[in-house]
Backbone as CSV, one residue per row, in Angstrom:
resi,resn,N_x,N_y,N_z,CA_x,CA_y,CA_z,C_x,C_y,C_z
1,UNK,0.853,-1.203,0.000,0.000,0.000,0.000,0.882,1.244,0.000
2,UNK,0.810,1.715,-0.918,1.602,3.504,-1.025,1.306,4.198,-0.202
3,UNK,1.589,5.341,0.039,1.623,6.304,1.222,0.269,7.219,1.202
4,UNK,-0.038,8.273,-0.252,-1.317,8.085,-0.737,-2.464,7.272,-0.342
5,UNK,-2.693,6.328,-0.436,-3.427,5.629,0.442,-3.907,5.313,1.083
6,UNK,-2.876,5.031,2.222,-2.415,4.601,3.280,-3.418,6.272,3.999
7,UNK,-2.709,7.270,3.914,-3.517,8.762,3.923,-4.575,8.818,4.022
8,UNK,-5.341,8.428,2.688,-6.871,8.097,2.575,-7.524,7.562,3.401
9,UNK,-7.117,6.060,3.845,-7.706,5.441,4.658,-7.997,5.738,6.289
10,UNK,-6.335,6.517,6.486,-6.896,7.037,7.628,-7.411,8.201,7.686
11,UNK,-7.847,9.172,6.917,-8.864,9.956,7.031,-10.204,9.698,7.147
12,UNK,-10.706,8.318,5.876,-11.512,7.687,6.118,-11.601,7.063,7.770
13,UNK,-11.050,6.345,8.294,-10.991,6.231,9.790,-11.223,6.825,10.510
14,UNK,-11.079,8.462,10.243,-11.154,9.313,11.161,-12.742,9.986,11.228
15,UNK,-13.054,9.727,9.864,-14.646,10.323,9.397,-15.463,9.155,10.287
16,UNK,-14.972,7.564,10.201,-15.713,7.212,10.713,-16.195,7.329,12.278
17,UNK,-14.800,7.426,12.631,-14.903,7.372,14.037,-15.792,8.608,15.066
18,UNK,-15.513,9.885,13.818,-16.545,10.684,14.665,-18.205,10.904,14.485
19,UNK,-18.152,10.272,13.204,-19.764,10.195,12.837,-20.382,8.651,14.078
20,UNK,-19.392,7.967,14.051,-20.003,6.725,15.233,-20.976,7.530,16.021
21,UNK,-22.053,6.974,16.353,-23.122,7.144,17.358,-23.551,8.406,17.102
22,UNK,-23.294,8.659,15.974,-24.555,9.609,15.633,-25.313,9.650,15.018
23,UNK,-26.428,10.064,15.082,-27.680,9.994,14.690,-28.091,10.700,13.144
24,UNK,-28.779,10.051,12.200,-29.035,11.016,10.878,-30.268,11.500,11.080
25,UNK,-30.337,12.868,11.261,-31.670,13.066,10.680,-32.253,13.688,9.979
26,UNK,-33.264,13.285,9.177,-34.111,14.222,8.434,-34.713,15.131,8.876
27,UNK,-34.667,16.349,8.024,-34.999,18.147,7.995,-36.025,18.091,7.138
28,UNK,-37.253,18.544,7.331,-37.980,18.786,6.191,-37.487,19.311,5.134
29,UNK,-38.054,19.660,3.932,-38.120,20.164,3.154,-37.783,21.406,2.949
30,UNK,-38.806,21.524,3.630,-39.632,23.143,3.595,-38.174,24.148,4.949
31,UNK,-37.891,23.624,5.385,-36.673,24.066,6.195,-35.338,24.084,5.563
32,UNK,-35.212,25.399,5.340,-34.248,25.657,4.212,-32.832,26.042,5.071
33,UNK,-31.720,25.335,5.287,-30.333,26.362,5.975,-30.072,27.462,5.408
34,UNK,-30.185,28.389,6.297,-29.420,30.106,5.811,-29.023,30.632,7.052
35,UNK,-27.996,31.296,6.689,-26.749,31.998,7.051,-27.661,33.086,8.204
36,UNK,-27.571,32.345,9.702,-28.216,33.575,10.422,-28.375,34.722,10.290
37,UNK,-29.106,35.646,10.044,-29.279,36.947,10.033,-29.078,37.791,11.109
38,UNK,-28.160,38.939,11.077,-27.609,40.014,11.874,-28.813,40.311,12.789
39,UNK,-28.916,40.188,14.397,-30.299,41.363,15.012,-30.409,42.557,14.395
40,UNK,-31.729,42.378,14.233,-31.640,44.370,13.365,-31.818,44.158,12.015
41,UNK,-31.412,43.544,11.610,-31.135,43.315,9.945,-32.616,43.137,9.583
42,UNK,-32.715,43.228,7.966,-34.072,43.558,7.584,-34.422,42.154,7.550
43,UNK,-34.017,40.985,7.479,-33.708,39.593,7.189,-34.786,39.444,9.005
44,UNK,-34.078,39.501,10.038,-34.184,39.565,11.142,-35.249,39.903,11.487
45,UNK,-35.947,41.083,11.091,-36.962,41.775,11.407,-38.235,40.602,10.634
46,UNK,-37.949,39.975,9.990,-39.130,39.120,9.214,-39.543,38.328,9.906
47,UNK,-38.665,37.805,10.288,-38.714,36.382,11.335,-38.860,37.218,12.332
48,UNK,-38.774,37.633,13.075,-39.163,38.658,14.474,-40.433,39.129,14.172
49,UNK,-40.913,39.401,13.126,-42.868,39.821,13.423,-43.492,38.362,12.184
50,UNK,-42.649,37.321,12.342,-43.580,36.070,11.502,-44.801,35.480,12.413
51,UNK,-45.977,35.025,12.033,-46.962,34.515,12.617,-46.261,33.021,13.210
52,UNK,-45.381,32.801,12.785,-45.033,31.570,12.483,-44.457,30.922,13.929
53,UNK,-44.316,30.231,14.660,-43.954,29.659,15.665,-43.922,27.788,15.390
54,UNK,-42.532,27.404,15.441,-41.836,26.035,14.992,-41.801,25.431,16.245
55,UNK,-42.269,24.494,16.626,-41.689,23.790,17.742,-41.224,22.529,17.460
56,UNK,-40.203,21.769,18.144,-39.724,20.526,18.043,-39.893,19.364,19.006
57,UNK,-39.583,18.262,18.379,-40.133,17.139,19.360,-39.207,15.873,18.785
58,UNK,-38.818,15.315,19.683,-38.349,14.048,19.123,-38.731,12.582,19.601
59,UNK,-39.859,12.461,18.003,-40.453,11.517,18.100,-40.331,9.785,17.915
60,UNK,-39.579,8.650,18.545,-39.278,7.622,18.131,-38.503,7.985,17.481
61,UNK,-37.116,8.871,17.567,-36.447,8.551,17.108,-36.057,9.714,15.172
62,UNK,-37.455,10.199,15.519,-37.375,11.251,14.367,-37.703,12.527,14.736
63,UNK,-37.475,13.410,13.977,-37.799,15.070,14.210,-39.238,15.421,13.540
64,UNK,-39.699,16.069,14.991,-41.178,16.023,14.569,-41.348,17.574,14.712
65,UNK,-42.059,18.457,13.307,-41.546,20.138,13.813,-43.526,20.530,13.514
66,UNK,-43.720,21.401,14.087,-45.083,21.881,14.282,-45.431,23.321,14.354
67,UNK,-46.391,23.693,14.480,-46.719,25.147,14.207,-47.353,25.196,16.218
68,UNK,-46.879,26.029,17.008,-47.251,25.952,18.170,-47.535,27.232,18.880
69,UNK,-48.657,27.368,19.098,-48.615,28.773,20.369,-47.965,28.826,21.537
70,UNK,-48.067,29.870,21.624,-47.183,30.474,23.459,-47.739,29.272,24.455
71,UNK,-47.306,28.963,25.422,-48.072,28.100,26.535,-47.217,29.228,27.996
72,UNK,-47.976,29.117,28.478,-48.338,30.781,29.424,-48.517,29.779,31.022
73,UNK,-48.743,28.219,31.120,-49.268,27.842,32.468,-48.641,25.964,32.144
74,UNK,-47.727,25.843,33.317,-47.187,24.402,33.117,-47.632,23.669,34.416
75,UNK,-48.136,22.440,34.647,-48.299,21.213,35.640,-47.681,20.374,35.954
76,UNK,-47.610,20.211,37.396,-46.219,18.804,37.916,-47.504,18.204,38.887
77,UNK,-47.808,17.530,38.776,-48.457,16.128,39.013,-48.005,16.019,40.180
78,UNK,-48.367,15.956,42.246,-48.143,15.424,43.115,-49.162,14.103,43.051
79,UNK,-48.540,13.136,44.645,-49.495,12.372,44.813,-50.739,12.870,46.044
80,UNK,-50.490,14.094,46.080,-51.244,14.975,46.681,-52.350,16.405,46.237
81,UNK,-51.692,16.269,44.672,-52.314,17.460,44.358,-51.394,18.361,42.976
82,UNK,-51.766,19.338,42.304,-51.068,19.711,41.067,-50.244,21.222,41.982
83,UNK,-49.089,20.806,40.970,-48.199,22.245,40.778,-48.438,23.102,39.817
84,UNK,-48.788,24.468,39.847,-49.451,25.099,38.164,-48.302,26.174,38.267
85,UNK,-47.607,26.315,37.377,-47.081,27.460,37.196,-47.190,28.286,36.080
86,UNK,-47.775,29.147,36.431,-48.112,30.675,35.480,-47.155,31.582,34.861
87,UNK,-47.394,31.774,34.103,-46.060,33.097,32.906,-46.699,33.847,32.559
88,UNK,-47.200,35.241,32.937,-47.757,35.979,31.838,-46.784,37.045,31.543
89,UNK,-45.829,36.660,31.480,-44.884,38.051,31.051,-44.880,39.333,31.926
90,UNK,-44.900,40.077,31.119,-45.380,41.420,32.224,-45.986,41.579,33.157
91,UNK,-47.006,40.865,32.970,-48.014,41.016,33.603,-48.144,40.105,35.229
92,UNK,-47.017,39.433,35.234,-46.742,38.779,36.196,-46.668,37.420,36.255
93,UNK,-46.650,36.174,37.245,-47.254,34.967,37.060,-47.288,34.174,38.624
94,UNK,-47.161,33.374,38.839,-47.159,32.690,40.111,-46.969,31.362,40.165
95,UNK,-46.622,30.442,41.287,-46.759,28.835,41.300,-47.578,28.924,42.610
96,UNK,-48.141,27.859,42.612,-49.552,27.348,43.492,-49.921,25.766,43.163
97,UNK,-49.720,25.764,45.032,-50.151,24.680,44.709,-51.558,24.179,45.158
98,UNK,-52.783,23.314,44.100,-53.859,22.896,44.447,-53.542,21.443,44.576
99,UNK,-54.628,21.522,45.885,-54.719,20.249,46.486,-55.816,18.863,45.944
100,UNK,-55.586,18.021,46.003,-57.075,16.973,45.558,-57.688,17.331,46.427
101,UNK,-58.121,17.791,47.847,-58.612,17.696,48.654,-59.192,18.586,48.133
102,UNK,-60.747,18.965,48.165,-61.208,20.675,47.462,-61.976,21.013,48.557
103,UNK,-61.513,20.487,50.332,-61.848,21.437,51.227,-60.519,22.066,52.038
104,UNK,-59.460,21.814,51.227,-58.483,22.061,51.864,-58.050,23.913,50.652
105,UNK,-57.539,24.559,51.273,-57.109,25.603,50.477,-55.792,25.675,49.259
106,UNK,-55.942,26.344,48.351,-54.341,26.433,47.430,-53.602,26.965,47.970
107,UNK,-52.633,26.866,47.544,-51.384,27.667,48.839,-50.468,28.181,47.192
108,UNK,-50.547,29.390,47.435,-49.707,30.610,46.970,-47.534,30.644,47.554
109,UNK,-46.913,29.810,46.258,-45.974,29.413,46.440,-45.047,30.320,46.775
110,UNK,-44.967,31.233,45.445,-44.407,31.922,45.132,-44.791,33.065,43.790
111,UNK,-44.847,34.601,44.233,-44.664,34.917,42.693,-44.095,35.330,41.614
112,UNK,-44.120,35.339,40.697,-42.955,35.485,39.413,-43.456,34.824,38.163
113,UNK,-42.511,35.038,36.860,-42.661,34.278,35.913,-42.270,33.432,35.747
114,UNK,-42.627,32.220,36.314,-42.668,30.591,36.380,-42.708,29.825,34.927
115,UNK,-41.592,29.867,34.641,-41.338,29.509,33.190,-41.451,27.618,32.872
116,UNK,-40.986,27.110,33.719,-40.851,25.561,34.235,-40.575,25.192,35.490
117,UNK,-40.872,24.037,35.387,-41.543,22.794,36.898,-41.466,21.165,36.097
118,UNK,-40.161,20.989,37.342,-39.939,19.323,36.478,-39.455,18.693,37.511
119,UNK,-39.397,17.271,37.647,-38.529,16.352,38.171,-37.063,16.328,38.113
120,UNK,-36.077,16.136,38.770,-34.789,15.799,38.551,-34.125,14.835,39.679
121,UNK,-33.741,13.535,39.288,-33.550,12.636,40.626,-34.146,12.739,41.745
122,UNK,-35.575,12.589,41.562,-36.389,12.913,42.858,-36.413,13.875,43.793
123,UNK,-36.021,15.060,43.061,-36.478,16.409,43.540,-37.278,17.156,42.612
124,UNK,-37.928,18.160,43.100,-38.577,19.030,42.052,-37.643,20.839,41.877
125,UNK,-37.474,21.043,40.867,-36.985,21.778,40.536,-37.952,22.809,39.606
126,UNK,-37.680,24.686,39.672,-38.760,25.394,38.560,-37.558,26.143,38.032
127,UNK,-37.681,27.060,36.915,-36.976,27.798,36.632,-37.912,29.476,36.300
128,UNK,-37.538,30.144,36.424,-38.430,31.345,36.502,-37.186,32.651,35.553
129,UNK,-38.193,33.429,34.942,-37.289,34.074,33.909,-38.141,35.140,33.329
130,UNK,-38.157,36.338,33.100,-38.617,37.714,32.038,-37.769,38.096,30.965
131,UNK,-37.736,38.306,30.212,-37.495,38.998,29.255,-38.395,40.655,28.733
132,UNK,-38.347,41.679,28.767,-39.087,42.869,29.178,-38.558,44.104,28.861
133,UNK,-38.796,44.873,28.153,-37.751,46.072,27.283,-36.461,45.988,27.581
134,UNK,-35.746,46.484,28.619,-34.051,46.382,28.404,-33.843,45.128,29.538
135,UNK,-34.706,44.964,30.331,-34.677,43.532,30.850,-34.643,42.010,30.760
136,UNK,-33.329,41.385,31.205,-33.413,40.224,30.780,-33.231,39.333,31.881
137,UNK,-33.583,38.210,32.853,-33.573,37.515,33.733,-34.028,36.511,33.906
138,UNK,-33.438,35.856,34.876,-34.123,34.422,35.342,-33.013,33.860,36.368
139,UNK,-33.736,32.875,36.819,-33.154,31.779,37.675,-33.670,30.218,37.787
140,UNK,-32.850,29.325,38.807,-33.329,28.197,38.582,-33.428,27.700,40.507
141,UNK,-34.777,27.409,40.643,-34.310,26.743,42.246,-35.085,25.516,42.605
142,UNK,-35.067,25.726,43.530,-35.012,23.777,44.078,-36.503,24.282,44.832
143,UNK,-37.528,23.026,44.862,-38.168,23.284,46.094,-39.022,22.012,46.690
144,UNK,-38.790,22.371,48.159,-39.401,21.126,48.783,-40.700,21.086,49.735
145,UNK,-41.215,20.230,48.744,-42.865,19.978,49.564,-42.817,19.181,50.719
146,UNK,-42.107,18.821,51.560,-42.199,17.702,52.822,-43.197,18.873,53.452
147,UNK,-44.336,17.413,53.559,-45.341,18.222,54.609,-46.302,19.825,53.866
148,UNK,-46.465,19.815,52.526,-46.763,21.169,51.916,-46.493,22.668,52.731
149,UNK,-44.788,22.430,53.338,-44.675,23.621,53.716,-44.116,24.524,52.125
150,UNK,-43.565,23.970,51.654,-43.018,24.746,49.764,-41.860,25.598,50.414
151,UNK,-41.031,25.362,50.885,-40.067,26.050,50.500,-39.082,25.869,49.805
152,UNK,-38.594,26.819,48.782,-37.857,27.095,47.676,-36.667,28.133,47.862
153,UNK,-36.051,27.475,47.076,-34.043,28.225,47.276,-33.378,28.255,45.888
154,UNK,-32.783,29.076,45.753,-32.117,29.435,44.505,-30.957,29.037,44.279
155,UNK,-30.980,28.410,43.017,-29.493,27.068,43.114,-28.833,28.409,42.244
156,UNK,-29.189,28.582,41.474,-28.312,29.750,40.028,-28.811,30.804,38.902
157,UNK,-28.298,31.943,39.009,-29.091,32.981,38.026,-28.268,32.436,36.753
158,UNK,-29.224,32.988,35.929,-29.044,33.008,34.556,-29.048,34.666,34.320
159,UNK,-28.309,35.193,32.952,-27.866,36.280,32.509,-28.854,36.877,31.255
160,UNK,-30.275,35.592,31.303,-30.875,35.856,30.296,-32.116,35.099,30.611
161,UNK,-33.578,35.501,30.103,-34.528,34.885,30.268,-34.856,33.397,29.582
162,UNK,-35.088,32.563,30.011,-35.164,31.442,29.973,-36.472,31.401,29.144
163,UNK,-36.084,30.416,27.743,-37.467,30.294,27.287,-37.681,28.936,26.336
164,UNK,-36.830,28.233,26.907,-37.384,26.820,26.064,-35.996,26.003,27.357
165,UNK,-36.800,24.700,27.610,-35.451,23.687,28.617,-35.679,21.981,28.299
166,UNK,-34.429,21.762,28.104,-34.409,19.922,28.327,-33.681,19.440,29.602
167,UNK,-33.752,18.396,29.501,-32.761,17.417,30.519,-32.075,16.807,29.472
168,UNK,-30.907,16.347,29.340,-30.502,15.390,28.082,-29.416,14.730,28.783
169,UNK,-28.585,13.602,29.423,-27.858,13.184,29.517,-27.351,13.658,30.852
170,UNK,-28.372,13.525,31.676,-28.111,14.072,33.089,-27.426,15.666,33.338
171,UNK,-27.790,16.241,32.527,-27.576,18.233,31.995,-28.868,18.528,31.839
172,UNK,-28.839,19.494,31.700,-29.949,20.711,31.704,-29.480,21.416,30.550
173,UNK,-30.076,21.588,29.821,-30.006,22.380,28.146,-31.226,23.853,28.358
174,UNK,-30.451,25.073,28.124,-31.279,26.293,28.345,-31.144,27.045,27.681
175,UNK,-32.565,27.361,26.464,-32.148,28.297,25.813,-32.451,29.498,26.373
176,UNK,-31.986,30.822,26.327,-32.133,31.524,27.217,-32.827,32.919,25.769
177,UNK,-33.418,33.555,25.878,-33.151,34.976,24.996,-32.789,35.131,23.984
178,UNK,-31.775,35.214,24.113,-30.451,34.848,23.039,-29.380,34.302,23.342
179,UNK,-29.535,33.396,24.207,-27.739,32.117,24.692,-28.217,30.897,24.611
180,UNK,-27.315,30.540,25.031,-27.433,29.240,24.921,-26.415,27.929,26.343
181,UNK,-27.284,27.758,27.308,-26.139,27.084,28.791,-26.608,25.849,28.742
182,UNK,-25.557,25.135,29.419,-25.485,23.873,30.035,-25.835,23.869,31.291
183,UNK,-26.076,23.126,32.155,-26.137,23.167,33.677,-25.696,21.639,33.651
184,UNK,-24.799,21.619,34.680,-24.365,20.323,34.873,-23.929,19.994,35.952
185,UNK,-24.514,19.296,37.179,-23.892,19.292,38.813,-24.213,20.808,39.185
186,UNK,-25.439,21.541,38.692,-25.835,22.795,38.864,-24.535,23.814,38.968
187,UNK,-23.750,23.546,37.958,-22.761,25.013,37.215,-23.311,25.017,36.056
188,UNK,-23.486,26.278,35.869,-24.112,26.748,34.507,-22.685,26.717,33.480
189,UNK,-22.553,26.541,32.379,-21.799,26.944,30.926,-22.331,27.461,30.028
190,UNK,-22.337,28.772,29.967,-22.341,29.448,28.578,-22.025,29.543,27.497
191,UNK,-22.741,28.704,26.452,-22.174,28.140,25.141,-22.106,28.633,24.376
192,UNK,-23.377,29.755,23.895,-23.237,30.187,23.142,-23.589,31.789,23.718
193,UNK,-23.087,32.926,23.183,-24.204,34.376,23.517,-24.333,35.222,22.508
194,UNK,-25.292,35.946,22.919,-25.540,37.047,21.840,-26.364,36.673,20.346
195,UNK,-26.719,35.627,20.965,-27.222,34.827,19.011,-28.124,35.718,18.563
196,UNK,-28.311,34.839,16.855,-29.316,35.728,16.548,-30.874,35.582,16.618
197,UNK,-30.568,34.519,17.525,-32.080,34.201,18.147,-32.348,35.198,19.178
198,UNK,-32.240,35.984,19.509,-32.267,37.252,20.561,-33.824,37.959,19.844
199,UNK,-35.256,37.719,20.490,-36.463,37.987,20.239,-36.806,37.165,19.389
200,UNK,-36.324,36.112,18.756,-36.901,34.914,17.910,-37.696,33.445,18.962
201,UNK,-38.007,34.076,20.073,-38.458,33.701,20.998,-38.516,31.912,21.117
202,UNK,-37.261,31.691,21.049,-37.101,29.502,21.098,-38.796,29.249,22.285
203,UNK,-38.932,28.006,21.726,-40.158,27.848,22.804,-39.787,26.132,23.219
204,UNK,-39.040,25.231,22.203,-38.838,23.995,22.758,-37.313,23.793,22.439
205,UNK,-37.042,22.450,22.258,-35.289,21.550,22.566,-35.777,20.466,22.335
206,UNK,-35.333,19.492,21.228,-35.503,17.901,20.947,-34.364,17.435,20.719
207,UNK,-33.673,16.637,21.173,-32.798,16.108,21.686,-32.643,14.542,21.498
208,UNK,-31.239,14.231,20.101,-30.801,13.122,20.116,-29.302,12.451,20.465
209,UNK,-28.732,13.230,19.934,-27.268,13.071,20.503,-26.609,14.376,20.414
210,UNK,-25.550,14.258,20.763,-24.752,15.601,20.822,-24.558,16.148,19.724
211,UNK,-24.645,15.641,18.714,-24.340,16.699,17.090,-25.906,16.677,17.006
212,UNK,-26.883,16.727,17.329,-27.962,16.100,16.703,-29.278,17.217,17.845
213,UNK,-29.623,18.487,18.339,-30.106,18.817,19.578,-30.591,20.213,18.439
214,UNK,-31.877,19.748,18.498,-32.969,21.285,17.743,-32.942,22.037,18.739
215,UNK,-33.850,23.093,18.311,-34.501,24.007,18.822,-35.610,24.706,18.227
216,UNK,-36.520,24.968,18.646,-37.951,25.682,17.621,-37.822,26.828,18.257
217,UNK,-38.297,27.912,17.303,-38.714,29.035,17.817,-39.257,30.431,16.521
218,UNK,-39.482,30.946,16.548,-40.368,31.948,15.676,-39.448,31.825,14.138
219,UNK,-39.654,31.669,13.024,-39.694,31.573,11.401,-38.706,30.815,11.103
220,UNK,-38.073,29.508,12.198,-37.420,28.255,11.578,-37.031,27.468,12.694
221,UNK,-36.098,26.840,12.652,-35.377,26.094,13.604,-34.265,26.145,13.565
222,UNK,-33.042,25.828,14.478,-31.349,25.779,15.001,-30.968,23.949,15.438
223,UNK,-30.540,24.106,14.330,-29.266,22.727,15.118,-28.269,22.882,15.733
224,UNK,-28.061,22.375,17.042,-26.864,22.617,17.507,-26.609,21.082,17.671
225,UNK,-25.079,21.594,17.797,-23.811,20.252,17.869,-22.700,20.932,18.869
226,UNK,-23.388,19.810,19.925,-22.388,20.464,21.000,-21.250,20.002,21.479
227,UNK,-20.800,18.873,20.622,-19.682,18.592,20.385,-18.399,19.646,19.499
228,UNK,-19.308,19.991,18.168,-18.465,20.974,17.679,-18.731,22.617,18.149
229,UNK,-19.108,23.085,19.203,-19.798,23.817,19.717,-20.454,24.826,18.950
230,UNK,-20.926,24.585,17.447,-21.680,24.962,16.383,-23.093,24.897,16.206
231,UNK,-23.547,26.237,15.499,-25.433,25.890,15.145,-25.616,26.438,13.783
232,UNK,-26.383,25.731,13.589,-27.049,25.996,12.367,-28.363,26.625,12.281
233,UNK,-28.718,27.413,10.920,-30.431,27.477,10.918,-30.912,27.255,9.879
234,UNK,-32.179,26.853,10.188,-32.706,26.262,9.226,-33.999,27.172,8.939
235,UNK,-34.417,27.751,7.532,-35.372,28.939,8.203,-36.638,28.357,7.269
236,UNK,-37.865,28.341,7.987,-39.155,27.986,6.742,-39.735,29.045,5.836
237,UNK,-39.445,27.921,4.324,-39.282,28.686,2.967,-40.779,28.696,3.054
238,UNK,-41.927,28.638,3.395,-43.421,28.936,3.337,-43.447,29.565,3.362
């Protein structure tokens, strides 16, 4: 075997080895890649007042993308009773919790914009976040129902309002505004900032492997690969 070759093959080797365990997937059609557009830019401004809202899902194994409204109020399921947490933006929001019992009273948790409420190794965790003319915020805290006393503590701020979250591989995936963090052993990493998703308002995260992690949000969708710490967009040609 010549040296030429010999070259080839291990490049070939090398293609294989990093495509291993990753996932292919199909993009619609109609989801065209283009070259993010500048905030501000006239490009920008289209997708910033589009009717259009993309959300993602990963369904068995495929990418499932949809046309989705705002959701403003999320539920965590006790064996005692529901967690509701409210977002109305400006306008305020709250978590409360109602009881099955319907002679017993709701109890007023906390208030704020209660963005999410989830499980994590058998704790419950919310994350709360605004976004609001030159305002941008949020946080993430812990809280414990022993006995429905609810008290809640703040594990970590975020530098940006929180508006779409996964779990993926024992991490926390957050798109924020316009960033993009990790949380991992509750330290945040800032992956990406300043994108040009900044008012393209992300609303979900579908999640297959590390080159392979959407995002939906107002006139397309973003692939990220957080291995190559790169994104893509994909914008709908409709």
């Amino acid at each position: 075997m010549n040296i030429k070759s010999l070259t080839f093959l291990i490049a070939l080797l090398n293609q294989l080895l990093i495509s291993y365990g990753q996932t292919s997937i199909t993009i619609p059609v109609e989801f065209v890649e283009t070259i993010p557009p500048k905030v501000s830019s006239p490009e920008w401004f289209k997708l910033n007042y589009s009717n259009n809202e993309f959300g993602v899902k990963n369904v068995n194994g495929k990418l499932e993308i949809k046309k989705v409204k705002e959701n403003h109020e999320y539920d965590l399921k006790l064996p005692n009773g529901t967690l509701t947490a409210i977002d109305h933006g400006e306008f305020g929001g709250t978590l409360t919790f109602f009881p099955i019992d319907s002679t017993k009273k709701s109890v007023l948790i906390k208030e704020g914009n209660i963005n999410f409420i989830f499980y994590f190794k058998d704790k419950i965790y919310f994350i709360e976040g605004l976004a609001h003319g030159e305002s941008s915020v949020g946080a993430l805290f812990s809280l414990d129902t022993a006995e429905q006393i609810f008290k809640y503590q703040k594990i970590l701020d975020f530098e940006d309002a929180p508006e779409a979250f996964a779990i993926f591989e024992g991490k926390f995936l957050v798109v924020t505004h316009a960033n993009f963090y990790i949380v991992k052993d509750f330290q945040k990493e800032l992956i990406f900032k300043d994108t040009f998703w900044d008012s393209l308002y992300p609303n979900s995260i579908a999640t297959f492997d590390n080159a392979n992690i959407f995002v939906g949000m107002r006139g397309g969708i973003v692939k990220i690969d957080l291995t190559a710490k790169s994104f893509r967009f994909y914008k709908n040609a409709k």
